[in-house]
TIMAR-121930 format. One record per atom (N, C-alpha, C): z, y, x. Coordinates in steps of 0.02 Angstrom, whole numbers, padded with zeros to 5 digits, always signed. Layout:
N
ZYX
...
% end
This chain:
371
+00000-00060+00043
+00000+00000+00000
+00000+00062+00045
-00035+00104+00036
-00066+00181+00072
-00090+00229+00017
-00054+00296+00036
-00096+00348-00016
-00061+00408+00030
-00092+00466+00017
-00051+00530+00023
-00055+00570-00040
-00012+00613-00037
+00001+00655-00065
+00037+00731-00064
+00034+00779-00131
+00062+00832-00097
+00133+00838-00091
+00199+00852-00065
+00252+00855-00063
+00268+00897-00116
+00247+00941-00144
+00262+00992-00217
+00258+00966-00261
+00195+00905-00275
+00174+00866-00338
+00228+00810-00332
+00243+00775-00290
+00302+00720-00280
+00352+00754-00292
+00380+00811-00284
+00448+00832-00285
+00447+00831-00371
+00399+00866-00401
+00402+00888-00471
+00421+00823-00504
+00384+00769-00469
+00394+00707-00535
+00456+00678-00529
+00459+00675-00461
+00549+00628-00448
+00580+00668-00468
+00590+00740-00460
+00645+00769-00502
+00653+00777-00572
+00581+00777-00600
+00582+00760-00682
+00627+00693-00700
+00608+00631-00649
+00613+00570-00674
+00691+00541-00632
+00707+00574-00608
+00781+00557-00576
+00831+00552-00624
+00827+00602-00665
+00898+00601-00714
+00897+00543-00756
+00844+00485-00758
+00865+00419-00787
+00891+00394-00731
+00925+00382-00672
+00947+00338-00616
+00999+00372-00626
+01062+00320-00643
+01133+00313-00663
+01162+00340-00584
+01215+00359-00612
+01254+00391-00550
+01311+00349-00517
+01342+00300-00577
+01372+00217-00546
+01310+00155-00565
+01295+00116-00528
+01297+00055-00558
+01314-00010-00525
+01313-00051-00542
+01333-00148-00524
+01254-00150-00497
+01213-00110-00507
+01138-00162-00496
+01105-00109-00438
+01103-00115-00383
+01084-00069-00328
+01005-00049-00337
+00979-00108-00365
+00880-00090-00381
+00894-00034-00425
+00914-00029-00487
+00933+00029-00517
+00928+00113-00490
+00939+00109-00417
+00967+00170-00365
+00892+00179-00365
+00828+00136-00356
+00770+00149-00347
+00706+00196-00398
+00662+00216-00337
+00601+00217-00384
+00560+00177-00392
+00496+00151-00442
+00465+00098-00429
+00411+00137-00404
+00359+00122-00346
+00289+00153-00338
+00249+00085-00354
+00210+00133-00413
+00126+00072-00429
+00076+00127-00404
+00029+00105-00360
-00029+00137-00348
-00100+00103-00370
-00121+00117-00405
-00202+00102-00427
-00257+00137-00419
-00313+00116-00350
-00343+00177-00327
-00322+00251-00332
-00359+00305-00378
-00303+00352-00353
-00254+00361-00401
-00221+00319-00435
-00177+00331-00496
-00115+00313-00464
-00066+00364-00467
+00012+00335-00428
+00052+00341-00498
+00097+00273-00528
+00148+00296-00553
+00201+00292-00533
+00243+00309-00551
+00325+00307-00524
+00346+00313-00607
+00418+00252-00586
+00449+00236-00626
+00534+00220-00625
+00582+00256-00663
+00660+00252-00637
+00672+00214-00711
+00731+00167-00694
+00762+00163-00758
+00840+00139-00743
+00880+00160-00800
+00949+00129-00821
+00960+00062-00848
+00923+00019-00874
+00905-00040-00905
+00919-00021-00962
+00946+00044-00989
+00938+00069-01075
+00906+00110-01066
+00862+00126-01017
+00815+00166-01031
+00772+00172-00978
+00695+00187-00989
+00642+00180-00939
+00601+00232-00942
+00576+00271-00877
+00542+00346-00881
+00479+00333-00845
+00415+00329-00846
+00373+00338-00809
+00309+00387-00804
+00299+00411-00749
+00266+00476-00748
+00174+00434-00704
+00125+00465-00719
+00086+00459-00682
+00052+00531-00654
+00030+00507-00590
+00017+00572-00546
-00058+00548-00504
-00089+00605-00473
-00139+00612-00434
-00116+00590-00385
-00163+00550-00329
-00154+00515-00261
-00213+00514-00210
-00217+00532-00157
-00260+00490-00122
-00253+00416-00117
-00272+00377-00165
-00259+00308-00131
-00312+00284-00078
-00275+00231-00032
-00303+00215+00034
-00318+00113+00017
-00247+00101-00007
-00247+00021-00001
-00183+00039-00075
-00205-00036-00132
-00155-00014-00192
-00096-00059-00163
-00051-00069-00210
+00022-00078-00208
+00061-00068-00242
+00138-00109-00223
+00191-00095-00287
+00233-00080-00222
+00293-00052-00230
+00348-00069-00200
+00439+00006-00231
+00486-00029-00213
+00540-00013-00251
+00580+00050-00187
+00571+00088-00199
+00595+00148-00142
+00669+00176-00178
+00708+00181-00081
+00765+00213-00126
+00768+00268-00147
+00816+00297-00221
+00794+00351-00230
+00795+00410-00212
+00883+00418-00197
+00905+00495-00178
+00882+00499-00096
+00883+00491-00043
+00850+00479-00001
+00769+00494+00008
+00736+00465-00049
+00656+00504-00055
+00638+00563-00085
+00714+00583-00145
+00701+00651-00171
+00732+00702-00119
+00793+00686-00079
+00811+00743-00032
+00740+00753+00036
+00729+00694+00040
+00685+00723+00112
+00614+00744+00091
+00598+00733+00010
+00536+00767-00008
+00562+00834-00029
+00607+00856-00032
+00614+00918-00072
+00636+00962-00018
+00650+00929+00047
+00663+00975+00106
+00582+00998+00144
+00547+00956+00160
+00464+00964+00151
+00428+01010+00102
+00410+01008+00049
+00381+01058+00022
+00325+01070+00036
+00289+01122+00070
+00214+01146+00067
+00189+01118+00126
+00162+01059+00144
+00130+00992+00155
+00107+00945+00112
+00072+00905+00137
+00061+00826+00121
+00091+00793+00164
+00100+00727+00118
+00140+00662+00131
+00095+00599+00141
+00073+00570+00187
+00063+00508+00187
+00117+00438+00213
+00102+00400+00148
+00162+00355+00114
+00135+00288+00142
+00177+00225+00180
+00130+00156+00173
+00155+00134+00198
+00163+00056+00158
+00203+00014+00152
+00171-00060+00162
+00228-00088+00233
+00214-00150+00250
+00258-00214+00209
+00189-00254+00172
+00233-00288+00113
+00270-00350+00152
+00266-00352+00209
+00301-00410+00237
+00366-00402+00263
+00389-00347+00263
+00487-00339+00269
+00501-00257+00225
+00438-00236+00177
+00456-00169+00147
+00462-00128+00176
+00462-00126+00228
+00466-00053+00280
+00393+00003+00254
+00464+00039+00234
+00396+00109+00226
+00426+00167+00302
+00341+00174+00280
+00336+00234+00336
+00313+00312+00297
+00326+00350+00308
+00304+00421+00295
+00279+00483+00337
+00237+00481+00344
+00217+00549+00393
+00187+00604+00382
+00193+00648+00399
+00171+00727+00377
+00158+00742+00458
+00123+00823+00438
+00089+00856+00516
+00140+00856+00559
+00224+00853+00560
+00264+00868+00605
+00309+00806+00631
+00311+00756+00580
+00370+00712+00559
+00346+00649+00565
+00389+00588+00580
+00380+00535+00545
+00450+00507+00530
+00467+00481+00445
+00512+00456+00427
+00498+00377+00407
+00563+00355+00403
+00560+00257+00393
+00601+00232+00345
+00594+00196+00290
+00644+00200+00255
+00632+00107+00229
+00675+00078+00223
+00664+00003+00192
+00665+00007+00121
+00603-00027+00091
+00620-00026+00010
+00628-00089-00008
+00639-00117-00083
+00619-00181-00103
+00587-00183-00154
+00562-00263-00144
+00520-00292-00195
+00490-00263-00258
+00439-00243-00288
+00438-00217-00353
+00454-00277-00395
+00444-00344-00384
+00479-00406-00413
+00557-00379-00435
+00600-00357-00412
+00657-00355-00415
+00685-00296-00451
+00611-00251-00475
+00630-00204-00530
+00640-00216-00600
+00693-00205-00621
+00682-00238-00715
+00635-00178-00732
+00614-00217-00805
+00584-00167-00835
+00602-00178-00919
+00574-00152-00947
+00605-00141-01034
+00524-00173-01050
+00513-00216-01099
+00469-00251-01134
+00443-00190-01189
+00387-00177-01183
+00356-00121-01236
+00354-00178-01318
+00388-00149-01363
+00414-00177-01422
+00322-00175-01457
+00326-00235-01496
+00261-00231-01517
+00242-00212-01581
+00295-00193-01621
+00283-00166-01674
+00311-00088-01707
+00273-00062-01705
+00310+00016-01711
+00291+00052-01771
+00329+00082-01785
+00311+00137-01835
+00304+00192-01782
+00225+00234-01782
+00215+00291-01728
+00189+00353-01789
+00234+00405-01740
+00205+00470-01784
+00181+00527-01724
+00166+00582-01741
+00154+00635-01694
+00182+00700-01709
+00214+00735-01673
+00247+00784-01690
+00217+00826-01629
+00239+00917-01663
+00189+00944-01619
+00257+00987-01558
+00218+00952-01496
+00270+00982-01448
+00338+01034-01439
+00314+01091-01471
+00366+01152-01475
+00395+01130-01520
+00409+01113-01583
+00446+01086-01643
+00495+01056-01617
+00466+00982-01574
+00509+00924-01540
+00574+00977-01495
+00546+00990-01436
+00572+01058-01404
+00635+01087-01442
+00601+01132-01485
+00668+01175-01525
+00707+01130-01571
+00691+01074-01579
+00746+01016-01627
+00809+00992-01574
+00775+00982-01521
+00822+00948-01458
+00861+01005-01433
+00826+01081-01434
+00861+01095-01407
+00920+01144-01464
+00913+01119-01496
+00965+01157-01557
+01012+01113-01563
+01025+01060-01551
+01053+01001-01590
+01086+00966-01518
+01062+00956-01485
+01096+00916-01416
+01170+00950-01384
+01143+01011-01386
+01233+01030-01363
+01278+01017-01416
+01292+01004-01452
+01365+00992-01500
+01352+00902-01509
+01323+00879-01449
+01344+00794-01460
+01404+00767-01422
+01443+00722-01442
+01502+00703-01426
+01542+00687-01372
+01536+00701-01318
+01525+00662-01248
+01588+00597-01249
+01623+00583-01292
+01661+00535-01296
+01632+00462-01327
+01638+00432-01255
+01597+00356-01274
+01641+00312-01343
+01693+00308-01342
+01746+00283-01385
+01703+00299-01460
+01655+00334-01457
+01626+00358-01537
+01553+00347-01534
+01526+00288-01510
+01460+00291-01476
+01397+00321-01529
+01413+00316-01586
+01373+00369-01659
+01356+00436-01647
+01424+00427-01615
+01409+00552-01599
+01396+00542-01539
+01377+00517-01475
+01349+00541-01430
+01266+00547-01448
+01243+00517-01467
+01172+00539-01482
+01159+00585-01537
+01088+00601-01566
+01073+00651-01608
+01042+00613-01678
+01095+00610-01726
+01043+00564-01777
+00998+00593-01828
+00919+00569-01818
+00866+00594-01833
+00830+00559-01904
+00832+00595-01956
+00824+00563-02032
+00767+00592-02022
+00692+00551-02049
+00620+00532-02044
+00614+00542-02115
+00583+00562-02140
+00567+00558-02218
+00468+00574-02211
+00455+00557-02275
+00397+00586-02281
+00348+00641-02245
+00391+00704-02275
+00339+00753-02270
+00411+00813-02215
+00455+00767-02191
+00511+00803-02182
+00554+00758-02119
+00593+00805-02078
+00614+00773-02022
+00700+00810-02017
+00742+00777-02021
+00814+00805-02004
+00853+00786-01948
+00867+00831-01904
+00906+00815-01850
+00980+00839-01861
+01036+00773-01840
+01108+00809-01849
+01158+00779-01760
+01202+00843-01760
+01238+00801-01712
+01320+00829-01713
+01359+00802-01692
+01416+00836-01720
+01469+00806-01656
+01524+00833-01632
+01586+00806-01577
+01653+00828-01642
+01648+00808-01685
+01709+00826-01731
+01739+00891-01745
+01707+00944-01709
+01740+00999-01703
+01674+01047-01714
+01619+01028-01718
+01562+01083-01736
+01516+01013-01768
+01464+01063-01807
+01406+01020-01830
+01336+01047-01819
+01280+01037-01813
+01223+01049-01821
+01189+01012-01855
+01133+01035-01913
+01103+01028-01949
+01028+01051-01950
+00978+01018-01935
+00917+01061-01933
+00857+01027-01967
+00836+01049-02018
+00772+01019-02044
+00732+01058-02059
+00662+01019-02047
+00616+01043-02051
+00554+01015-02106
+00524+01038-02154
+00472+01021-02206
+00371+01031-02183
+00384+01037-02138
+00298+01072-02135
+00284+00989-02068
+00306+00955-02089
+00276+00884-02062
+00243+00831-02113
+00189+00782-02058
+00187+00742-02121
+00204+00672-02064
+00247+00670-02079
+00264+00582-02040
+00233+00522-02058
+00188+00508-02065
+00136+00454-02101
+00185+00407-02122
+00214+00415-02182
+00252+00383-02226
+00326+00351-02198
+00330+00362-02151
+00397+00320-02128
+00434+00341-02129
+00504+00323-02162
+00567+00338-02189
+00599+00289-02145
+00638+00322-02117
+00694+00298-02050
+00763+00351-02018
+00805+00315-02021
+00863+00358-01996
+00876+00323-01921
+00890+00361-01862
+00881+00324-01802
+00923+00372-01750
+00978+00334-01718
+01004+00388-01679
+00997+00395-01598
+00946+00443-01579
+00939+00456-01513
+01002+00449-01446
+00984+00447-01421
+01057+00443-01358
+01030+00522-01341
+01086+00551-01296
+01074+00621-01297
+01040+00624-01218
+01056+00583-01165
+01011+00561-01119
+00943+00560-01112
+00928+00541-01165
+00855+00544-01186
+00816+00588-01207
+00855+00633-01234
+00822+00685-01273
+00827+00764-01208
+00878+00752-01159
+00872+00801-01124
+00825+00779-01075
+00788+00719-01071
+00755+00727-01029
+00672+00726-01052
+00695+00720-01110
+00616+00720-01153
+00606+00819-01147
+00648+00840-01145
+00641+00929-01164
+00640+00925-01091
+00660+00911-01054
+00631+00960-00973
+00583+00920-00942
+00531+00854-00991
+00481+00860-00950
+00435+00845-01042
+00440+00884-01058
+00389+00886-01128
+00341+00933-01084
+00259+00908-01105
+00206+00979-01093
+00161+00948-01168
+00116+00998-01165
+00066+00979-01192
+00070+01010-01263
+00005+01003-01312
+00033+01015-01380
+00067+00964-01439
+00051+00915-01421
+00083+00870-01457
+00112+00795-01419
+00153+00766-01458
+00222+00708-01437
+00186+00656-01476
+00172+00587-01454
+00183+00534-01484
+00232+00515-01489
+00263+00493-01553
+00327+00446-01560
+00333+00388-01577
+00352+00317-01565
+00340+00266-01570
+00416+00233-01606
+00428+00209-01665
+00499+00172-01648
+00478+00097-01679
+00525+00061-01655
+00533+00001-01649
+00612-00003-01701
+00631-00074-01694
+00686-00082-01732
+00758-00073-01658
+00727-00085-01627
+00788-00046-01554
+00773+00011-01524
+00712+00006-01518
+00694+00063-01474
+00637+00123-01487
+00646+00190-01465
+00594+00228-01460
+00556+00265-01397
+00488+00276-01422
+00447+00283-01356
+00416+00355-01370
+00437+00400-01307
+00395+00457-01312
+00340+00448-01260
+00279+00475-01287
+00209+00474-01245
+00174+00560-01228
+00174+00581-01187
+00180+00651-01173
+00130+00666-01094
+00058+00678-01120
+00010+00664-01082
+00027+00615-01019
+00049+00636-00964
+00047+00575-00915
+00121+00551-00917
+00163+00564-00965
+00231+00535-00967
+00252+00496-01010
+00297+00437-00998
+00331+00387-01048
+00378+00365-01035
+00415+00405-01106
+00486+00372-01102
+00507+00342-01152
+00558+00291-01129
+00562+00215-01178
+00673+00238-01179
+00683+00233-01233
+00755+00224-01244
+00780+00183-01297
+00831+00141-01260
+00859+00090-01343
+00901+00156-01371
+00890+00124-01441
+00931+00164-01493
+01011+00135-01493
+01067+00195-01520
+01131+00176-01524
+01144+00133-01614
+01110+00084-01602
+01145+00049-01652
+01198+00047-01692
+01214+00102-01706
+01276+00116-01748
+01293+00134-01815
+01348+00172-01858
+01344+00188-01913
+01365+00276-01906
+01312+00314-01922
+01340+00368-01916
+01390+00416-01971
+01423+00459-01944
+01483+00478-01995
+01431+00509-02054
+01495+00499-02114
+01454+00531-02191
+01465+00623-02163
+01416+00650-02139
+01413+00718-02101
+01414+00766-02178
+01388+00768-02210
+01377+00780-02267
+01449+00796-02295
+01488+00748-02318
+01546+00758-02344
+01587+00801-02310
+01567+00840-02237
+01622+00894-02179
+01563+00966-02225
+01522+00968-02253
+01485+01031-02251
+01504+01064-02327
+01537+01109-02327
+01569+01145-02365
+01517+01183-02418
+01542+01181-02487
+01486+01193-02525
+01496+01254-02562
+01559+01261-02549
+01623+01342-02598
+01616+01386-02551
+01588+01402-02484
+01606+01452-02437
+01558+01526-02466
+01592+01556-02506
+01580+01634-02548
+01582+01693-02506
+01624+01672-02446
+01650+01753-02401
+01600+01768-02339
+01571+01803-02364
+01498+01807-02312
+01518+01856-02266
+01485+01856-02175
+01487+01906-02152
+01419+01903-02138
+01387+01953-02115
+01315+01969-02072
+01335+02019-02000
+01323+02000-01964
+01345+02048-01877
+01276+02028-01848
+01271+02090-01808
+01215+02089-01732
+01247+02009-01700
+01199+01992-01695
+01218+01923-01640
+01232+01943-01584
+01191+01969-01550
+01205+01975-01484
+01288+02027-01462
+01293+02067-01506
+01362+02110-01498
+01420+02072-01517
+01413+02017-01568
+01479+01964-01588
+01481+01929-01535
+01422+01898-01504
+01427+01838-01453
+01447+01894-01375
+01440+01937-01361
+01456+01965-01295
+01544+01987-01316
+01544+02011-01377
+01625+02048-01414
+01665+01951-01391
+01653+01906-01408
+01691+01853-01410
+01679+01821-01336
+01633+01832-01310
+01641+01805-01217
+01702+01849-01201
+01692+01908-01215
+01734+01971-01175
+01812+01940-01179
+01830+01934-01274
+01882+01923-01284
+01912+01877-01262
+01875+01828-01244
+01878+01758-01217
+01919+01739-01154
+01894+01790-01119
+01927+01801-01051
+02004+01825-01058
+02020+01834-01118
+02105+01854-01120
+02148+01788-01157
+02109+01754-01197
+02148+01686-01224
+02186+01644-01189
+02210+01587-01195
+02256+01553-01192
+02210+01496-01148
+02204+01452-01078
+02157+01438-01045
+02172+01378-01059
+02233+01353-01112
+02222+01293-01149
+02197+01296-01232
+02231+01331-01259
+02192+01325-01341
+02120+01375-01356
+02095+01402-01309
+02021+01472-01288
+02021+01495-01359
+02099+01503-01404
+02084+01544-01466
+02054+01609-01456
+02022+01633-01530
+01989+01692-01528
+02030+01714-01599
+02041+01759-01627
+02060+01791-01697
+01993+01820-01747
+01980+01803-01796
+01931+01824-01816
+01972+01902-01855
+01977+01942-01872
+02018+01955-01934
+01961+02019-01973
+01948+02004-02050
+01881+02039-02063
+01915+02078-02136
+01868+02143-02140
+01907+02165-02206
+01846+02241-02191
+01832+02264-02271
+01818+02322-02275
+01746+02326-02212
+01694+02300-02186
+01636+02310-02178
+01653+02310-02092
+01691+02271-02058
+01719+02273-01997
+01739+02216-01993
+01757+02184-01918
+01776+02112-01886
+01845+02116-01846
+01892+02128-01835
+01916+02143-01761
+01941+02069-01722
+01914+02062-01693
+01877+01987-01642
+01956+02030-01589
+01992+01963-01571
+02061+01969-01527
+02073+01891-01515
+02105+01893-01438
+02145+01859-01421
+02186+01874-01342
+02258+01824-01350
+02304+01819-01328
+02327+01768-01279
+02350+01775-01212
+02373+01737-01175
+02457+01749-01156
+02496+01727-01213
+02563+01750-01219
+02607+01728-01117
+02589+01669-01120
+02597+01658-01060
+02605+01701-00993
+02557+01721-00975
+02525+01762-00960
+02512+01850-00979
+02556+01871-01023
+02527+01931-01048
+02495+01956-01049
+02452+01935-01066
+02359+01951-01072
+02327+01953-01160
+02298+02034-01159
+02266+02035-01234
+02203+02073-01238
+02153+02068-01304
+02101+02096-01283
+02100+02108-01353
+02066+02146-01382
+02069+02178-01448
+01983+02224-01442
+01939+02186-01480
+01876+02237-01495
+01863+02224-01582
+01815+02287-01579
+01807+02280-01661
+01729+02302-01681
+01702+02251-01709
+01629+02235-01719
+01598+02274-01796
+01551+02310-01800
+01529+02343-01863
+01486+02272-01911
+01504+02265-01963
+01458+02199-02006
+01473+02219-02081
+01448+02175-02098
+01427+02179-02189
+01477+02118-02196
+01541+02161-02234
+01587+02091-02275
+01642+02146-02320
+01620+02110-02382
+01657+02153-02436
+01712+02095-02489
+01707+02051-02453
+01755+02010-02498
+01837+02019-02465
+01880+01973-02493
+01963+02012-02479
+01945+01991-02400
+02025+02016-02379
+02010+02017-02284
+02053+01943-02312
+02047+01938-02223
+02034+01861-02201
+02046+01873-02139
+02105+01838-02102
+02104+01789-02042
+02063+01718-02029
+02065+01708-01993
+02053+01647-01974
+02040+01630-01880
+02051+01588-01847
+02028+01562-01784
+01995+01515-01749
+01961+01530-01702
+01924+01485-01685
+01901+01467-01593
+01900+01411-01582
+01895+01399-01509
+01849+01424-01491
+01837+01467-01441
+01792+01539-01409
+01756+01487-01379
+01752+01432-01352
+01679+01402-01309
+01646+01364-01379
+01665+01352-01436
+01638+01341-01473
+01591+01390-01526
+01597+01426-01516
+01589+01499-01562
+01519+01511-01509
+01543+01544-01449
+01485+01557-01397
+01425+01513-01392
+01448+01448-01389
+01389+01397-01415
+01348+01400-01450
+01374+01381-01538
+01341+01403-01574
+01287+01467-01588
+01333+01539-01573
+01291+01597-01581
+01245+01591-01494
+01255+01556-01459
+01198+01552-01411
+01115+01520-01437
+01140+01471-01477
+01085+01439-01509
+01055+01467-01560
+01087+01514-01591
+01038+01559-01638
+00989+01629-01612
+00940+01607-01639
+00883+01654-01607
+00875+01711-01654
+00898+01727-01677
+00893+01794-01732
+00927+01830-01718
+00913+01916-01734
+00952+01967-01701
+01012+01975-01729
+01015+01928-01816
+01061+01949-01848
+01103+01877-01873
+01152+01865-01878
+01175+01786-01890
+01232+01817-01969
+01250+01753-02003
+01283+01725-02050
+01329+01693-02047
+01405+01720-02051
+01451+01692-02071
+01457+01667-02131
+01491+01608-02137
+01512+01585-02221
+01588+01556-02216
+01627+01588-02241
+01710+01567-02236
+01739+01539-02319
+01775+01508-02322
+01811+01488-02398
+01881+01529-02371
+01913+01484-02326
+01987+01502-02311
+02018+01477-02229
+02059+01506-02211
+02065+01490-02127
+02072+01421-02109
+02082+01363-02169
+02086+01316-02152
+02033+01288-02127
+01961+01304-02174
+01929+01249-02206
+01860+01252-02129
+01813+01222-02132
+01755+01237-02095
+01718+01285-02118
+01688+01318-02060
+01643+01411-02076
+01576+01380-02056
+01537+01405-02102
+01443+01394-02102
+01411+01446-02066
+01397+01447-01984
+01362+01473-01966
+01283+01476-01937
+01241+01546-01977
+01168+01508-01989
+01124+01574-01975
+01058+01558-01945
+01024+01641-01917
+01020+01678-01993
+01023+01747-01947
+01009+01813-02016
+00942+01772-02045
+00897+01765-02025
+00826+01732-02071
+00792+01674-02052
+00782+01632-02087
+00752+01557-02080
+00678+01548-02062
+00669+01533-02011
+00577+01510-02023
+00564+01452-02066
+00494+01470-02087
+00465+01451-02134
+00462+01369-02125
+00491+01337-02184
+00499+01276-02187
+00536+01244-02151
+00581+01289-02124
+00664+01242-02054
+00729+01284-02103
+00762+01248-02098
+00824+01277-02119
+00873+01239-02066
+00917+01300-02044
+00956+01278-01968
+01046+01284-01999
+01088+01258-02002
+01141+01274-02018
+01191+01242-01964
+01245+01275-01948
+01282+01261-01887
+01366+01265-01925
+01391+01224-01914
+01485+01230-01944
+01513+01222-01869
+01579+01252-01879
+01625+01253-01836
+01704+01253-01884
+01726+01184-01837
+01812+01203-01873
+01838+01254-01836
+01899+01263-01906
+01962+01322-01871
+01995+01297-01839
+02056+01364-01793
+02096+01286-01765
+02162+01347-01786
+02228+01315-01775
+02270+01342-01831
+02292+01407-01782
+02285+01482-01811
+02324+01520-01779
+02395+01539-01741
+02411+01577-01685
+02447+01576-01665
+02515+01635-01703
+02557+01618-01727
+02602+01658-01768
+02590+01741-01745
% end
């Protein structure tokens, strides 16, 4: 096996395709990349054994080949290189690769492509197409509020309801929710509820191009196809929570505020809270907010007061400041929506205006004020 290539184009793909190679494992091939070369077609391929990424790229090929390279080791010394070419080649009789560029020569032992697992492409799928940017802004609305606690393996991924003419993404860590659907699809009839791992979906958004996503699912698994990219992930087999029954249907006490002045007013305040409970004070009355918090500990306070539209009785209520910042980070509108019942209950937060055919809704619990 022989090819060169450019050190900028290699850097781009291993670093796209690295974040599937686990950071512990029992299985050392795992640590690898796979190289297939086919005249000039190079792919490279990483996987977790729950999940498989493969990219194909431009090559000079010289002589084809397979072989299993280690990984962090080929992404640090390609990414120290840069504006060169790389010629790569590999003796299949003890794996010894060699690498050389105009200044250098490096040596590195790989193994067997025999000794790479791989994931069996499922043969029966329900496939749809969705159009790139859509995919994009679903993942990326919805992935931060997933659970990072394995003990709940349902909420670490994003569960994605398929309908007809309609697509819903939800994800929730018990303490916020996201909700996002969209109507201006037509999913060629398949009705499926299926919950993504969140692994998957961040790496589908930092190497999505193109205008449109193939989607493939299987009864375990789904496959994204994304011009020269494919990625394969088992699904979390689980039962996800009744999300529905947390989304409040009485919340009457509306506010409307500048986004960007609530979300900078609550970083600010943020910096004075409590660096274990990151309370914030909402307290609203008469067409005004005054956003406060307290680090009694510490004697530390911060007190600002935000101009908005709210005419119902005043109202306390509190809420964890990295949760709040979150949320209003993810809304893209100049103007956002509060919805409150009472300081207990969960608050509906949602952009000042909806695009056409998405409706985005975001909850956050309270958490109980400080006397």
């Amino acid at each position: 096996m022989k090819f060169s290539i450019s050190c900028n184009e290699l850097q781009k793909v291993l670093s796209n395709i690295s974040g599937v190679i686990p950071q512990k494992s029992t299985l050392p091939i795992l640590e690898n990349f796979l190289f297939e070369l086919e005249k000039d077609k190079l792919k490279i391929t990483a996987t977790d054994i729950e999940m498989l990424m493969s990219i194909s790229v431009k090559a000079k090929g010289l002589s084809d080949g397979k072989i299993a390279i280690p990984g962090k080791r080929l992404l640090e010394t390609v990414r120290s290189l840069q504006n060169t070419d790389i010629e790569i080649s590999v003796d299949k009789s003890n794996n010894k690769i060699t690498m050389i560029t105009e200044t250098g020569e490096y040596k590195l032992t790989g193994e067997s492509h025999e000794n790479f697992p791989t994931i069996g492409v499922p043969e029966k799928t329900d496939d749809i197409k969705i159009d790139a940017e859509l995919l994009k802004r679903i993942i990326s609305k919805t992935t931060f509020a997933v659970s990072p606690d394995e003990l709940r393996p349902a909420m670490t991924g994003v569960l994605v309801q398929i309908r007809k003419n309609e697509i819903r993404a939800v994800s929730t860590d018990g303490h916020r929710l996201v909700k996002m659907e969209n109507k201006n699809l037509d999913m060629n009839k398949v009705d499926k509820d299926i919950i993504i791992p969140v692994k998957a979906l961040n790496l589908v958004l930092r190497t999505l191009t193109g205008k449109e996503c193939s989607v493939s699912l299987s009864e375990s698994h789904v496959m994204f196809r994304m011009d020269d990219t494919v990625l394969m992930s088992r699904m979390i087999e689980e039962k996800y929570p009744n999300y529905e029954s947390v989304i409040p249907l009485d919340n009457e006490k509306k506010l409307i505020a500048d986004k960007n002045q609530l979300l900078n007013t609550v970083k600010r305040t943020a910096l004075f809270a409590s660096s274990t409970t990151h309370q914030v004070r909402f307290s609203m009355k008469n067409g005004k907010a005054v956003i406060s918090a307290e680090d009694i500990d510490y004697g530390s306070e911060a007190k600002e007061t935000v101009k908005c539209e709210y005419s119902s009785e005043p109202m306390e209520i509190g809420f964890n400041s990295s949760y709040v910042t979150d949320i209003l980070s993810h809304i893209d509108t100049d103007e956002v929506i509060f919805l409150f019942s009472s300081s207990t209950r969960a608050c509906i937060i949602q952009p000042g205006t909806q695009r056409d055919g998405e409706n985005l809704l975001m909850l956050v619990m309270p958490v109980r004020l400080n006397v």
